[in-house]
PDB file with SEQRES, HELIX, SHEET and CRYST1 records, atoms N, CA, C and O in Angstrom:
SEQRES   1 A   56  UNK UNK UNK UNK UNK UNK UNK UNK UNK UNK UNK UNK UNK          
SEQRES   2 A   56  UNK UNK UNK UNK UNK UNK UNK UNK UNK UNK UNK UNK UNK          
SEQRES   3 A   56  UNK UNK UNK UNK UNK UNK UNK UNK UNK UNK UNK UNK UNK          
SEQRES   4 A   56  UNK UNK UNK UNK UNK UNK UNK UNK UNK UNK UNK UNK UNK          
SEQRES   5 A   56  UNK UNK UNK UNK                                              
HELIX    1 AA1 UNK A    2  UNK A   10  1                                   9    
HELIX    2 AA2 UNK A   13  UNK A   49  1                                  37    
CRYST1    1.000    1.000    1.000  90.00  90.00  90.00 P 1           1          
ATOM      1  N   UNK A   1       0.834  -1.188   0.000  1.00  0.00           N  
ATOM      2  CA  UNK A   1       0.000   0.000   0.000  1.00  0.00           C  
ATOM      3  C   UNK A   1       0.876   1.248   0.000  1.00  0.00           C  
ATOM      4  O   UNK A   1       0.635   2.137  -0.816  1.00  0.00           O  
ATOM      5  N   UNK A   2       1.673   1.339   0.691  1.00  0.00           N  
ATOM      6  CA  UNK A   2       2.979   1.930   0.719  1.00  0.00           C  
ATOM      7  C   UNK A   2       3.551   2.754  -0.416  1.00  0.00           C  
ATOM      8  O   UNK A   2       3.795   3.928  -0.694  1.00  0.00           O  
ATOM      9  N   UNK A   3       3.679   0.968  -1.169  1.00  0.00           N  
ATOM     10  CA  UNK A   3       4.474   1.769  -2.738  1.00  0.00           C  
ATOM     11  C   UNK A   3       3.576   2.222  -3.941  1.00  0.00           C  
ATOM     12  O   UNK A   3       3.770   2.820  -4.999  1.00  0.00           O  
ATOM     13  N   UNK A   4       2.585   1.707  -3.343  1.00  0.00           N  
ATOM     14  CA  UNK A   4       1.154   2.223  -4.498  1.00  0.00           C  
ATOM     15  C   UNK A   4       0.863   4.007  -4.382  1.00  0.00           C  
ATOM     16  O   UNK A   4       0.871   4.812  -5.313  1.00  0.00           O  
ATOM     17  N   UNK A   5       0.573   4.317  -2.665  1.00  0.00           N  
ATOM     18  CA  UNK A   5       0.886   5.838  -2.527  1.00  0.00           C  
ATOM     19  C   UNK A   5       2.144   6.431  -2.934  1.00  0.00           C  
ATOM     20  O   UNK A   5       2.014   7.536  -3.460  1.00  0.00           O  
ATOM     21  N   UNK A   6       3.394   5.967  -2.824  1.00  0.00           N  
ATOM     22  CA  UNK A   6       4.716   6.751  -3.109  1.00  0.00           C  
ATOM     23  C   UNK A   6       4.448   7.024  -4.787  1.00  0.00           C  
ATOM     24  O   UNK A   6       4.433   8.175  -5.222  1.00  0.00           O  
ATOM     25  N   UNK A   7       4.216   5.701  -5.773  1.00  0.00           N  
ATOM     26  CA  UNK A   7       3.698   6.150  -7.030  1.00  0.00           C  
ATOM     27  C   UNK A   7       3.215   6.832  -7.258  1.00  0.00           C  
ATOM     28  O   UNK A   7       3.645   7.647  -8.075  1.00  0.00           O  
ATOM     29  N   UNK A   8       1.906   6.961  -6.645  1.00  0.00           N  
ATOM     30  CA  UNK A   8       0.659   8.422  -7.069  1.00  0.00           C  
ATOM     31  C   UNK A   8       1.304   9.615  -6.564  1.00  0.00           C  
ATOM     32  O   UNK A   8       1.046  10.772  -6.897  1.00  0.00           O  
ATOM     33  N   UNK A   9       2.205   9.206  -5.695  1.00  0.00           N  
ATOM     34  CA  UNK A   9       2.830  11.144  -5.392  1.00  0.00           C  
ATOM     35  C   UNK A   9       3.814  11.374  -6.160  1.00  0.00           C  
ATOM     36  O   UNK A   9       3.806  12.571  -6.449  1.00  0.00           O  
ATOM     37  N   UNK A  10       4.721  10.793  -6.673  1.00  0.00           N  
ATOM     38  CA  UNK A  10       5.857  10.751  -7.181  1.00  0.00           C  
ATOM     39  C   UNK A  10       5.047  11.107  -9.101  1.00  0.00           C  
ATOM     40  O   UNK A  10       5.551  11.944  -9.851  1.00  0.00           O  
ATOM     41  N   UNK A  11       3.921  10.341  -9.455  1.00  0.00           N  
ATOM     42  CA  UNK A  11       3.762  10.397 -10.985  1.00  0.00           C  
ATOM     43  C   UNK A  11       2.937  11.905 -11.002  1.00  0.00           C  
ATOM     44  O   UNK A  11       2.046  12.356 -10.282  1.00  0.00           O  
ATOM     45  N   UNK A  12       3.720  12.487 -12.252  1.00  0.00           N  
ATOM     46  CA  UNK A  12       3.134  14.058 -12.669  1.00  0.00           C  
ATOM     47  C   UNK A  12       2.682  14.111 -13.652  1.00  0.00           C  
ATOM     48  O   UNK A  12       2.300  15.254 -13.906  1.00  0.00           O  
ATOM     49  N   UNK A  13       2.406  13.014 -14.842  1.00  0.00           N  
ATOM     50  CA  UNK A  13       1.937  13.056 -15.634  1.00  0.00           C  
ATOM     51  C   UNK A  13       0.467  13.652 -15.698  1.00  0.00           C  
ATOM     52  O   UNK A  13       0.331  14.667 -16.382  1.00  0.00           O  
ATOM     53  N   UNK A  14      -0.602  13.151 -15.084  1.00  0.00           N  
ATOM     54  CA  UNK A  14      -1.455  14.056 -14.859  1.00  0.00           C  
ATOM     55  C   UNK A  14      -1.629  15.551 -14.926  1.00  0.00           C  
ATOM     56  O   UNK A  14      -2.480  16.169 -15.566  1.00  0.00           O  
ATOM     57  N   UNK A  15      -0.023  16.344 -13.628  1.00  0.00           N  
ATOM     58  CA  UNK A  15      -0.317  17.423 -13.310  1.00  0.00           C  
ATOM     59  C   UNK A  15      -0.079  18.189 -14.994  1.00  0.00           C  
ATOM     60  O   UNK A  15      -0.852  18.925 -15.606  1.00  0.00           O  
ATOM     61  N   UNK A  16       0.912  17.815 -15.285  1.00  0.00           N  
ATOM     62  CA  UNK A  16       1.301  18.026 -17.084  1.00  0.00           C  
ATOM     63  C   UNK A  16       0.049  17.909 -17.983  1.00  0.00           C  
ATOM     64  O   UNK A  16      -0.052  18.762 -18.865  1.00  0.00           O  
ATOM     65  N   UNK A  17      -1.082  16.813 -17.865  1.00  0.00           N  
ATOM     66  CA  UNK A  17      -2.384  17.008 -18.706  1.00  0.00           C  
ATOM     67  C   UNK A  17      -3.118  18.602 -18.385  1.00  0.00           C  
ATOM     68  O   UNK A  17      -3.521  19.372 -19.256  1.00  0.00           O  
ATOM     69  N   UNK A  18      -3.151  18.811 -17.032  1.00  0.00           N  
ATOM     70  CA  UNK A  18      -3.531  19.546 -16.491  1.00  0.00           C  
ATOM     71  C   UNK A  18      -2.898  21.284 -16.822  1.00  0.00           C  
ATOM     72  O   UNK A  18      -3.486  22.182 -17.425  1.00  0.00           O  
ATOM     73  N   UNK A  19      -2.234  21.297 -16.514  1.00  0.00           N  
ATOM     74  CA  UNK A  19      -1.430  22.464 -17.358  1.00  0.00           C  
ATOM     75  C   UNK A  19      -1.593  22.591 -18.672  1.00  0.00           C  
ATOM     76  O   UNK A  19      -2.009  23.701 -19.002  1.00  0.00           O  
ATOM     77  N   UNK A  20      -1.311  21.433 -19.991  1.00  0.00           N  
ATOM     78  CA  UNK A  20      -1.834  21.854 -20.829  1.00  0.00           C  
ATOM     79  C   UNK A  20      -3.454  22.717 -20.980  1.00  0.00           C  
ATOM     80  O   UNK A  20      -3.816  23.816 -21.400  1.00  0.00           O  
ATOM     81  N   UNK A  21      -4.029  21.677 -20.459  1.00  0.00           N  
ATOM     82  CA  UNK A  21      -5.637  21.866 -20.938  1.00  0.00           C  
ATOM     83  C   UNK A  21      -5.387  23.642 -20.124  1.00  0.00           C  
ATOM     84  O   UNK A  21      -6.052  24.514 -20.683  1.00  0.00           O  
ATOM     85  N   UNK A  22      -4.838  23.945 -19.369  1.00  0.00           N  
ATOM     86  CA  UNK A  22      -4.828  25.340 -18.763  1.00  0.00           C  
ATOM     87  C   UNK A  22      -4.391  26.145 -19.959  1.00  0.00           C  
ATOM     88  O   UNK A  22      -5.124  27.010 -20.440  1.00  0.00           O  
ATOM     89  N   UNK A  23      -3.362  25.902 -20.374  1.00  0.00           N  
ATOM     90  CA  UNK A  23      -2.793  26.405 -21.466  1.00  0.00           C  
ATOM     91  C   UNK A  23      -3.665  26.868 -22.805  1.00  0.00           C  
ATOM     92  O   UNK A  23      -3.859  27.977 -23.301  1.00  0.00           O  
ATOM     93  N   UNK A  24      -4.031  25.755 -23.111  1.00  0.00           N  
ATOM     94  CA  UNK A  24      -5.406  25.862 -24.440  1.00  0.00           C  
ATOM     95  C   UNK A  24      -6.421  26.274 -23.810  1.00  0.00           C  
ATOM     96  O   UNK A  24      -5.518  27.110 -23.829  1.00  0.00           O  
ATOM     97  N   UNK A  25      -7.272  26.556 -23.310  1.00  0.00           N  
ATOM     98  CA  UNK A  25      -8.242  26.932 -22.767  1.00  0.00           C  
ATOM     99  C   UNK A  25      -7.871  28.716 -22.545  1.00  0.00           C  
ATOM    100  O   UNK A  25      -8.702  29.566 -22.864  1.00  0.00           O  
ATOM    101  N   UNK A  26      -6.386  29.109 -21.905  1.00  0.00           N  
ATOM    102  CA  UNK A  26      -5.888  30.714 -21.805  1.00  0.00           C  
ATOM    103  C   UNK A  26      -5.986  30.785 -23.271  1.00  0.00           C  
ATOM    104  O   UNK A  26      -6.995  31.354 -23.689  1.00  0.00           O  
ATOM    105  N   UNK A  27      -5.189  30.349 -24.109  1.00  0.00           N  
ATOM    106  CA  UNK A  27      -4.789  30.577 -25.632  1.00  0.00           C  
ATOM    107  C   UNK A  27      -6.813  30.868 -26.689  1.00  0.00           C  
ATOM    108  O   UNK A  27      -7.168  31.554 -27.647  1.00  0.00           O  
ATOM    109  N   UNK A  28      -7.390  30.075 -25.924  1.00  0.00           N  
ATOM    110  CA  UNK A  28      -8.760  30.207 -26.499  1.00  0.00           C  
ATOM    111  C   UNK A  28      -9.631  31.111 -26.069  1.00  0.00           C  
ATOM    112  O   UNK A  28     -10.336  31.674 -26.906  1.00  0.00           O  
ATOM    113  N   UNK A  29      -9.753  31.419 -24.736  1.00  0.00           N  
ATOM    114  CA  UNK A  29      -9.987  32.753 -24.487  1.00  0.00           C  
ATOM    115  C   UNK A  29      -9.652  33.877 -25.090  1.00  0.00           C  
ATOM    116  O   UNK A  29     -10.449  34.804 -25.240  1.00  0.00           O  
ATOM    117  N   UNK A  30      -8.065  33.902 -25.616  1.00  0.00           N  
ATOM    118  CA  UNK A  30      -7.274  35.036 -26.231  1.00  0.00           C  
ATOM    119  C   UNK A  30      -8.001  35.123 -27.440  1.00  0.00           C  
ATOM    120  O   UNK A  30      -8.434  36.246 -27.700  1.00  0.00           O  
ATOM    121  N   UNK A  31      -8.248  34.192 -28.264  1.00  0.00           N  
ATOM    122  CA  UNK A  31      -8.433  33.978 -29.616  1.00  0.00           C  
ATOM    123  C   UNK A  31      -9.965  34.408 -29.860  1.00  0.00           C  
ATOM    124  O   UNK A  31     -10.342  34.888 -30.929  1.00  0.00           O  
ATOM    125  N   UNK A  32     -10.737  34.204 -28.847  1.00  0.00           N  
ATOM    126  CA  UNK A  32     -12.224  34.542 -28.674  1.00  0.00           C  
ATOM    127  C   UNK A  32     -12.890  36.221 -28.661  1.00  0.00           C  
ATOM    128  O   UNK A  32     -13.833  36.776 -29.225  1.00  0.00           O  
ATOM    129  N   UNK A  33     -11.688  36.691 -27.567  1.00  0.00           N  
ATOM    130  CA  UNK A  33     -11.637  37.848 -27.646  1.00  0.00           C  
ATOM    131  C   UNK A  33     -11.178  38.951 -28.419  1.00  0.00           C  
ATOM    132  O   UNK A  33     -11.785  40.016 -28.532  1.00  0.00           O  
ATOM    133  N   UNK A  34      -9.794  38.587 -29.091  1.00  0.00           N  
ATOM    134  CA  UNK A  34      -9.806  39.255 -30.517  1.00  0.00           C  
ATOM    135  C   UNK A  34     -10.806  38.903 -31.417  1.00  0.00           C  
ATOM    136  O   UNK A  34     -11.396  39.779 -32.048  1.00  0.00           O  
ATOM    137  N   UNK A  35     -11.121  37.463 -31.579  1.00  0.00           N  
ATOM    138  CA  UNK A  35     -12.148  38.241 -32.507  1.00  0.00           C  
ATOM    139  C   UNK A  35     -13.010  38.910 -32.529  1.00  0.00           C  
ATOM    140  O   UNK A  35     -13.327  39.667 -33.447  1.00  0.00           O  
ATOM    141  N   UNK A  36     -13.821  38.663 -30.982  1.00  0.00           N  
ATOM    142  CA  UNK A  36     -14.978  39.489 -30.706  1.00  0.00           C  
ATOM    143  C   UNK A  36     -14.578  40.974 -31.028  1.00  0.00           C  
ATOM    144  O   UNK A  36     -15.422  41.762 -31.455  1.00  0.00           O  
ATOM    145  N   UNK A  37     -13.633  41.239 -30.873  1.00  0.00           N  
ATOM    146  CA  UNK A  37     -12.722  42.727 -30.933  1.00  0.00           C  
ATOM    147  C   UNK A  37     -12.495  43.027 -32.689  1.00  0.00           C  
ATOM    148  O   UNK A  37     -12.621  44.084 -33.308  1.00  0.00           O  
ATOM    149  N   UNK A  38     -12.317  42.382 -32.918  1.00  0.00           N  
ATOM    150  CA  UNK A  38     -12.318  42.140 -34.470  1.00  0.00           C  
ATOM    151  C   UNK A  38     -13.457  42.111 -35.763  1.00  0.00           C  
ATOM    152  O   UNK A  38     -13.289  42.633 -36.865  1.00  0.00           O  
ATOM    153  N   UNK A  39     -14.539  41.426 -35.347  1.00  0.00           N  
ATOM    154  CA  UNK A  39     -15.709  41.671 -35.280  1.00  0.00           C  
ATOM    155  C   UNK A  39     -16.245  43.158 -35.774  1.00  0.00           C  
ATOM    156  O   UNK A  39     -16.533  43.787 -36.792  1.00  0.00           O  
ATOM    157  N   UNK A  40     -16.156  43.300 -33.987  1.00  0.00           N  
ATOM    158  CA  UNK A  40     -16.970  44.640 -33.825  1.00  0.00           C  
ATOM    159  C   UNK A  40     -16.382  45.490 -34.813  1.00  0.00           C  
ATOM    160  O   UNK A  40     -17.080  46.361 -35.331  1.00  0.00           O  
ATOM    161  N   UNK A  41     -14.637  45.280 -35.286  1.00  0.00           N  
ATOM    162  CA  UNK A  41     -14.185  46.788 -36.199  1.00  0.00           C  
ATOM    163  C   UNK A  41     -14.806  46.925 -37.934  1.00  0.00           C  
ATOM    164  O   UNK A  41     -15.112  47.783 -38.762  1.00  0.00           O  
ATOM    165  N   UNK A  42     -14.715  45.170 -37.738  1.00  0.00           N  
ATOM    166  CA  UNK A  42     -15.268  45.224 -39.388  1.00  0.00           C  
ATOM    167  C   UNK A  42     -16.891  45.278 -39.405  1.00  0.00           C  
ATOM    168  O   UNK A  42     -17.357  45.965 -40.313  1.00  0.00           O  
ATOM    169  N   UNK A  43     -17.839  44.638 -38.509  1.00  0.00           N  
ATOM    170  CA  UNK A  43     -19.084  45.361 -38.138  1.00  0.00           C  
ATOM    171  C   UNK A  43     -19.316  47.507 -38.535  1.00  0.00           C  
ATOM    172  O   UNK A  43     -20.171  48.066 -39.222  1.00  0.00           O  
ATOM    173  N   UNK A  44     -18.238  48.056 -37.802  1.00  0.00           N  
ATOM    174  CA  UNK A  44     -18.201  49.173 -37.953  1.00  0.00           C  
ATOM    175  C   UNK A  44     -17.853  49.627 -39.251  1.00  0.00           C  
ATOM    176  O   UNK A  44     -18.665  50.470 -39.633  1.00  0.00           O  
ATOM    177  N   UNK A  45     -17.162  49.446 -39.888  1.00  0.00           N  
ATOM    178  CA  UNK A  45     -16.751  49.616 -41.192  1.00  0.00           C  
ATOM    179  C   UNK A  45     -17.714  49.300 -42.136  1.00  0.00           C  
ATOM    180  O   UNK A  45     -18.054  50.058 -43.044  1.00  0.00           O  
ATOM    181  N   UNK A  46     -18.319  47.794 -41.866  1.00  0.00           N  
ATOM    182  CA  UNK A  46     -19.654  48.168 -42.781  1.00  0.00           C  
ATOM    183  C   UNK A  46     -20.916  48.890 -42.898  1.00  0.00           C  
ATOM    184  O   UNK A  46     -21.683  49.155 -43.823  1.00  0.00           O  
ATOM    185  N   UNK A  47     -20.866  49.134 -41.554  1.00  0.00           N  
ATOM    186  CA  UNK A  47     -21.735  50.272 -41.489  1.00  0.00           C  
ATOM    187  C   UNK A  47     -21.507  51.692 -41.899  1.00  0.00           C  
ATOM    188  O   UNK A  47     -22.333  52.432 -42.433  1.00  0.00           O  
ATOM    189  N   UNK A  48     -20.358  51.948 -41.598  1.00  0.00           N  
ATOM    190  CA  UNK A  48     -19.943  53.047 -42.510  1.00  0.00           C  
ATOM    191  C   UNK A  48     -19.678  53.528 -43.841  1.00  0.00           C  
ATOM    192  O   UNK A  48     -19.734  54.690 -44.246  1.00  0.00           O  
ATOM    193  N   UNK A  49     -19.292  52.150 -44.658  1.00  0.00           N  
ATOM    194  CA  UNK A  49     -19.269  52.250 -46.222  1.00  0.00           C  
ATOM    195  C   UNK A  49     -20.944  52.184 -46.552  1.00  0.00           C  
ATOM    196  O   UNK A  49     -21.263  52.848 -47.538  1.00  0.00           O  
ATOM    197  N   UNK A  50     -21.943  51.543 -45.925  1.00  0.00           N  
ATOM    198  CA  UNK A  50     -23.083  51.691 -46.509  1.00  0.00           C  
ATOM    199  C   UNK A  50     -24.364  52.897 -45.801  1.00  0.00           C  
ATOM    200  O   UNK A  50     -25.590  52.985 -45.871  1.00  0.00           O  
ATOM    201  N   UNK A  51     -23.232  53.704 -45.112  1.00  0.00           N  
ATOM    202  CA  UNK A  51     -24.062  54.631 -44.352  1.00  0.00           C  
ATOM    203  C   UNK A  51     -23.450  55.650 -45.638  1.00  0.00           C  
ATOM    204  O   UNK A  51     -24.277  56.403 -46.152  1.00  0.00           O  
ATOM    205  N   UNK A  52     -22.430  55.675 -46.013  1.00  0.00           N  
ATOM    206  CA  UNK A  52     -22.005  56.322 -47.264  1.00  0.00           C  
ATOM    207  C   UNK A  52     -22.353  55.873 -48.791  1.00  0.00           C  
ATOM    208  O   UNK A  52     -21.808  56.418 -49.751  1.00  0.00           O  
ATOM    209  N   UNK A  53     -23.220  54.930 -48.913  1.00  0.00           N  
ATOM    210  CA  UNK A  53     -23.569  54.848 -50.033  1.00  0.00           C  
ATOM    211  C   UNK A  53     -25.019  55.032 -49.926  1.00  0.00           C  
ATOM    212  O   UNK A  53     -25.658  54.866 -50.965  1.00  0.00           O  
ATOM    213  N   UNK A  54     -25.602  55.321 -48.945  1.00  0.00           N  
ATOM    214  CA  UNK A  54     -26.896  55.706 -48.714  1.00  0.00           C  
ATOM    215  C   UNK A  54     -27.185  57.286 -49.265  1.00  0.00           C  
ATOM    216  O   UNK A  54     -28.027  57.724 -50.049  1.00  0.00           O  
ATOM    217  N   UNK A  55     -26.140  57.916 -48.524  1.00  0.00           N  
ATOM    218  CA  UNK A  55     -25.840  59.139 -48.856  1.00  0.00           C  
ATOM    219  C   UNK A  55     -24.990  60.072 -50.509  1.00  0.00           C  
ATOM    220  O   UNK A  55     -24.843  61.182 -51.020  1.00  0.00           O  
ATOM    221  N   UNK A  56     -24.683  58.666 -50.694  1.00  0.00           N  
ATOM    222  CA  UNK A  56     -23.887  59.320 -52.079  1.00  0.00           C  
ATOM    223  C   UNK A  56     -25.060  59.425 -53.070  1.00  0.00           C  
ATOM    224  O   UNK A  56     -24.872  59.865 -54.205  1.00  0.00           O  
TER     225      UNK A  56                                                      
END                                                                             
């Protein structure tokens, strides 16, 4: 029983799954939010080329 606990403390493979998925999950947030940010500029822009062709 002993060496079965010293294993589970000693193996990090897990903590390493774990960090990734932290990793992709920060990186996807990032990616979510530029676009939302990104979005909104070309949203704006089309509104403006056809707020100007309304008017031309």
């Amino acid at each position: 029983m002993k060496s079965l606990l010293s294993r589970f403390v000693k193996d990090e493979s897990g903590a390493t799954a774990i960090e990734y998925g932290l990793i992709a999950a920060l990186i996807a947030v990032g990616i979510i939010g530029a676009a939302k940010s990104l979005g909104n500029q070309v949203s704006g822009t089309f509104n403006n080329v056809a707020t100007a062709m309304k008017n031309a």
